[in-house]
N, C-alpha and C positions, 0 to 999 in steps of 0.2 A: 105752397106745396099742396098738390092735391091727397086727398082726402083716400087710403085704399078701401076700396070699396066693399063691401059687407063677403060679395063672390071673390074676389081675388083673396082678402083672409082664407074662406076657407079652403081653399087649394092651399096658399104657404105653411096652415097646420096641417094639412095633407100630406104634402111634401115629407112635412116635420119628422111628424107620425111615422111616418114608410121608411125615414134615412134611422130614427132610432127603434124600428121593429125590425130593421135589416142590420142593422150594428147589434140587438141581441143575440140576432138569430147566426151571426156567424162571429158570436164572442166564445174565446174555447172555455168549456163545462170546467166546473169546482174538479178536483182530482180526489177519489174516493180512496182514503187513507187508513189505518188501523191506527188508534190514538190512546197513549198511554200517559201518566201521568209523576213526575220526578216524586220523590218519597224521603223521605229522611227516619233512619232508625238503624238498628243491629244489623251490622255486617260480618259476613263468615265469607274464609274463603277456606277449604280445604281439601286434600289430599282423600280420594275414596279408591280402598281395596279390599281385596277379601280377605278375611283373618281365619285365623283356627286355634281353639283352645288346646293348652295343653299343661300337662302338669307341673310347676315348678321344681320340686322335686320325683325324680320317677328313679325304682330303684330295680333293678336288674336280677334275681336272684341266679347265680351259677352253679352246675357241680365244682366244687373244687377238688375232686380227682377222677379217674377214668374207674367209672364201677357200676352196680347194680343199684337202681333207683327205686322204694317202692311204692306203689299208688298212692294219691295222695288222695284223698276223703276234700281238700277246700274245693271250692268253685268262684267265678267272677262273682266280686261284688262279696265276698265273707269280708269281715272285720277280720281284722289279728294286730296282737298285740307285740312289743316290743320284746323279743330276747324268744318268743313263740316258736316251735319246730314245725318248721312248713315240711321238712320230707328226711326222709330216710335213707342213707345212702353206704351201701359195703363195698370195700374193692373187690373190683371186678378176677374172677375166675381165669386162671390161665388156660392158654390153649390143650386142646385134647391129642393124646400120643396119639399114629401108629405105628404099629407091629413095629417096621425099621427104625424108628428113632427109638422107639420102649428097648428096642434089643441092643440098639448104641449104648443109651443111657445106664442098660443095668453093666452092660461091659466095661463102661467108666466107671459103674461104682465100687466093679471087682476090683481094678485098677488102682483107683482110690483107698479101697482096704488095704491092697499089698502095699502101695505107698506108705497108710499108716504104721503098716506092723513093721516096713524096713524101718522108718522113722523109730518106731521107739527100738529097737535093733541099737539103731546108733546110738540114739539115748541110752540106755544101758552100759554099752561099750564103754561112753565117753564118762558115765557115773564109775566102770571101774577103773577107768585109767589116772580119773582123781583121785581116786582112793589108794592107789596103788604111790601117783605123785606126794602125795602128803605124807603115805607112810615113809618114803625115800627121803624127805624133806626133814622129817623125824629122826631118823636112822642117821643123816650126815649130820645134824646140828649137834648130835649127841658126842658124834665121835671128833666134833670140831673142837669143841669142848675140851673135850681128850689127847687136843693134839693132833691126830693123827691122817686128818684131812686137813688141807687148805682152805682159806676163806673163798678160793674160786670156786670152787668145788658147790660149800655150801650154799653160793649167790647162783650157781646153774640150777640147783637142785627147786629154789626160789623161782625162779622163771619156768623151769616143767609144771610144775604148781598151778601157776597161772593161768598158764597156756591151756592147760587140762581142764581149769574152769572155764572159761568161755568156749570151750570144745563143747563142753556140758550143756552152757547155754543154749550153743545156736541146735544144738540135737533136740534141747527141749524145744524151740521154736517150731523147727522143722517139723518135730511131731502136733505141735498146735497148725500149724498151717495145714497138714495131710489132714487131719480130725476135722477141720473145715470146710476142706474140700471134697469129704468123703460125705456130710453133713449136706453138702450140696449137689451131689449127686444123686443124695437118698432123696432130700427134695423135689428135686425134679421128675422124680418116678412116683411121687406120692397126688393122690385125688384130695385138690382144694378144694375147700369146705367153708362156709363162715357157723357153724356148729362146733365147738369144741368140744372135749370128750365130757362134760360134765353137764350138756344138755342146754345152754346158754345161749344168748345171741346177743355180739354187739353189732352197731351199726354206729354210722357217722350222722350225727343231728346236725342240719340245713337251718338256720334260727333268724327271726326276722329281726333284722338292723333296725327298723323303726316300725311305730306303731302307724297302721292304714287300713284300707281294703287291697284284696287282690281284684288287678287289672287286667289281665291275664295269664292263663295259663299254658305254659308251650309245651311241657309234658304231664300228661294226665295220669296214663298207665304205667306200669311198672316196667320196667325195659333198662339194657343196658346203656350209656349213656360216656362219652370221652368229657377228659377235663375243658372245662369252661363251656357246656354244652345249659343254654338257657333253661330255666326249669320254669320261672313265673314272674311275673314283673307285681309291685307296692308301689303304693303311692297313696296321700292323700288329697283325695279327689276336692276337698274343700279349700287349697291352694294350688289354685288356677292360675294362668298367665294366656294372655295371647300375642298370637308371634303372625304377623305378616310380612311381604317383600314388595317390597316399594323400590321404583328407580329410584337411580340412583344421585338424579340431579334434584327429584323428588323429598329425599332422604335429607338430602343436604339443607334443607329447610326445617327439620323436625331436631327439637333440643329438647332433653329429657326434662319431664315435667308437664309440656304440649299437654291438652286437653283432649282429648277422644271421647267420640260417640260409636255406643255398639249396636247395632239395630239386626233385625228379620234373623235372629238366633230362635226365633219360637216362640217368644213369651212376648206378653204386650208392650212393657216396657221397655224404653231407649237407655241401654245399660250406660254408666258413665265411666271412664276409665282415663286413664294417662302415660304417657312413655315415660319408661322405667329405662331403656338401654337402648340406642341405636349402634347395632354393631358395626367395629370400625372397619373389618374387612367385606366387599362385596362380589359376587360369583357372577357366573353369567348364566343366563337363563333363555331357554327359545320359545318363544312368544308365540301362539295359536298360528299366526302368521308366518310363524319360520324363520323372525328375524332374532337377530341375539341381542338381551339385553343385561345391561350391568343393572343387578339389584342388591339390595342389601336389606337384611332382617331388623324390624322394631321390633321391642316388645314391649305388652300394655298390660300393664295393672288393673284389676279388675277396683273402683272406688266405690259403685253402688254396695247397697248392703246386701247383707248376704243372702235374707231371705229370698229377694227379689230375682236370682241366677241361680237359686236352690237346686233346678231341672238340667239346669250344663254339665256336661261331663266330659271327659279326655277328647281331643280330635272333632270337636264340635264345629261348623261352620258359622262364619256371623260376618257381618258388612261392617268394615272400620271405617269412621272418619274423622279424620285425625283436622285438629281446626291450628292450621298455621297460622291465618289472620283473623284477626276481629275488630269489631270499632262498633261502641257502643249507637254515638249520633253521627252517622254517616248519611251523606247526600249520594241516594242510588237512582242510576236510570236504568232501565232494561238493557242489557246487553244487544239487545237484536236492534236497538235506538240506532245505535252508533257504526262510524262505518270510518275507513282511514281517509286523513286530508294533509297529504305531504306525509310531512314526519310526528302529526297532532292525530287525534281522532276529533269524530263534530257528527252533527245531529242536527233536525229539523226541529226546531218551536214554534207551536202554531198559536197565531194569536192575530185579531183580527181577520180571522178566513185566510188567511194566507200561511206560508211554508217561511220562516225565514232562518238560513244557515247558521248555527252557533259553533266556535269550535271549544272544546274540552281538555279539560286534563285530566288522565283516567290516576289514579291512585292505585287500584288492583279490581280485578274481574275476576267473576267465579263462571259457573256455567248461565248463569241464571240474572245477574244485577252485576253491574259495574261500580263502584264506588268514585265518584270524582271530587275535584276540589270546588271549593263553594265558588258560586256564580250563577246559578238558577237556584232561583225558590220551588222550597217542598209544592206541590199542587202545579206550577207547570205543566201544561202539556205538549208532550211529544212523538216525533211519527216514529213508529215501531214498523220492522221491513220496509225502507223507504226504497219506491223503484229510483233504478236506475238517470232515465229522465228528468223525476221531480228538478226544479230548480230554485235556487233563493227567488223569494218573492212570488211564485206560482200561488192559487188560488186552490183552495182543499175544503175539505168536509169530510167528517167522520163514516167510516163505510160502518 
């Protein structure tokens, strides 16, 4: 076999050379990727709305009757104490005559006097027709006695008697009923006063049911005012609750107890709290968007100490998030890792320069980490927004 010659070598590493400088040059480039890394630690997933404080107990003060209310001296924000007279209050002034009714009314009270004087008229009458009864009743028992009347006689003379008194009676009613009605005539022609003749003033004391601050005040001045017309609202501001509205497939996840976080209310710290009551009826609400939605009311217990929420007050705004899940050592990837595969979700693992397909079992997602079941190790790395394209086995490098 002949020997190749020192020139023909080096043409065949020529050749060499040229076919694997042309297989580089048209080998397709790494795929430049965003590369994240699997973690393991505390997982949250929860429910975020906007809350509002408000007072546990809040109490309402009313007139309770239609009258003259007078200035009150408190202001928002006074202490008051239990059993304390927040306002003052007279009934209210009847209306003012004119001429035509003043000239009715005193003609009914003329009316009224005559009624009385016929009244006692009869009253009188019917006093002598008793008298006269009794002495007759007298007069025949005597001479019953004597023989010379029958016992019918003396039993009619018994029943005139009688008759005569309750004639008596209803004359005295009669005259009590005119006397009251004459009484109410003269009233109504008379200027009401809350002054009696002896220089004096009552009024009706308003008294605080519990001790608080006032919250506000809805009448300040002195003004006339109908029954159950608001005068100021109590409360104590240092038993707070907040109440937010959560859907209601939302809601349906939160069991009294849940753990909550209170944040961006003003103050530095992340208030801590917990659901007290998820109400069992939900309303419908329309959504910035225009759509209707079924929500329903939590309410959260304030758990931090007190110092720390000293500056909240009634109707206050704050960001609730309420932690449905948790897991202390949870296996999380990035949320944006993952992408659906059938009816699974799956993810790229890069390991040797290359992309290669894994699929997953998610456990639960929040906005931010997914939670899956074990099958990668903590420190793995993974492609986060994987294009479309990519495919198992393709060739990457971190962008």
């Amino acid at each position: 076999m002949k020997k190749m010659s020192r020139k023909q070598g080096l043409i065949v590493l020529s050749v060499l050379a040229l076919v694997a400088l042309l297989g580089w040059a048209f080998m397709p480039s790494p795929r430049e990727v965003e590369i994240a890394t699997v973690t393991q630690g505390r997982f949250e997933r929860a429910v975020q709305e906007d809350g509002k404080t408000r007072l546990r107990d809040r109490y309402v003060i009313t007139a309770p009757i239609t009258g003259r209310v007078a200035r009150t001296a408190l202001k928002q924000g006074d202490t008051v104490a239990r059993h304390m007279t927040l306002a003052l209050l007279w009934p209210a002034s009847p209306a003012m005559l004119d001429a035509r009714t003043r000239a009715e009314q005193l003609a009914h009270s003329g009316a009224m006097q005559a009624s009385l004087a016929k009244a006692q008229a009869n009253r009188e009458r019917a006093q002598a027709a008793l008298e006269q009864a009794r002495a007759d009743l007298l007069r025949s028992e005597s001479l019953a006695l004597q023989g010379f009347i029958s016992s019918t006689q003396n039993e009619t003379g018994r029943l005139n008697l009688r008759l005569r008194d309750k004639e008596l009676e209803s004359a005295r009613q009669e005259e009590l009923a005119a006397r009251f009605a004459l009484e109410q005539a003269r009233a109504a022609l008379g200027q009401f006063t809350n002054t009696p003749a002896d220089g004096t003033q009552t009024a009706f004391e308003i008294k605080a049911p519990v001790a608080g601050k006032v919250l506000k005040i809805h009448q300040q001045s002195e003004g006339l005012v109908m029954a159950g017309t608001p005068l100021m609202e109590i409360g104590d501001p240092g038993a707070l609750e907040v109440v937010l509205d959560l859907l209601t497939e939302e809601a349906a996840q939160i069991k009294p107890g849940t753990p909550v976080q209170l944040s961006n209310w003003g103050g530095p710290a992340v208030l801590q709290g917990q659901v007290r009551l998820v109400e069992p009826a939900a309303f419908t609400k329309i959504s910035a968007l225009g759509v209707e939605e079924q929500r329903v009311n939590a309410v959260v217990d304030l758990v931090s100490p007190a110092e720390q929420w000293k500056t909240l007050g009634d109707g206050f705004k704050l960001d609730v998030r309420v932690l449905v899940q948790t897991e202390a050592q949870a296996i999380k990837v990035p949320v944006s890792a993952l992408f659906p595969q059938g009816s699974r979700s799956a993810l790229f693992v890069v390991e040797g320069g290359k992309a290669h397909l894994r699929e997953v079992d998610v456990v639960a997602r929040n906005g931010i980490e997914a939670w899956i079941k074990p099958g990668l190790a903590p420190g793995t790395r993974v492609i986060v927004y994987p294009e479309t394209e990519l495919k198992d086995g393709d060739r990457v490098k971190p962008r």
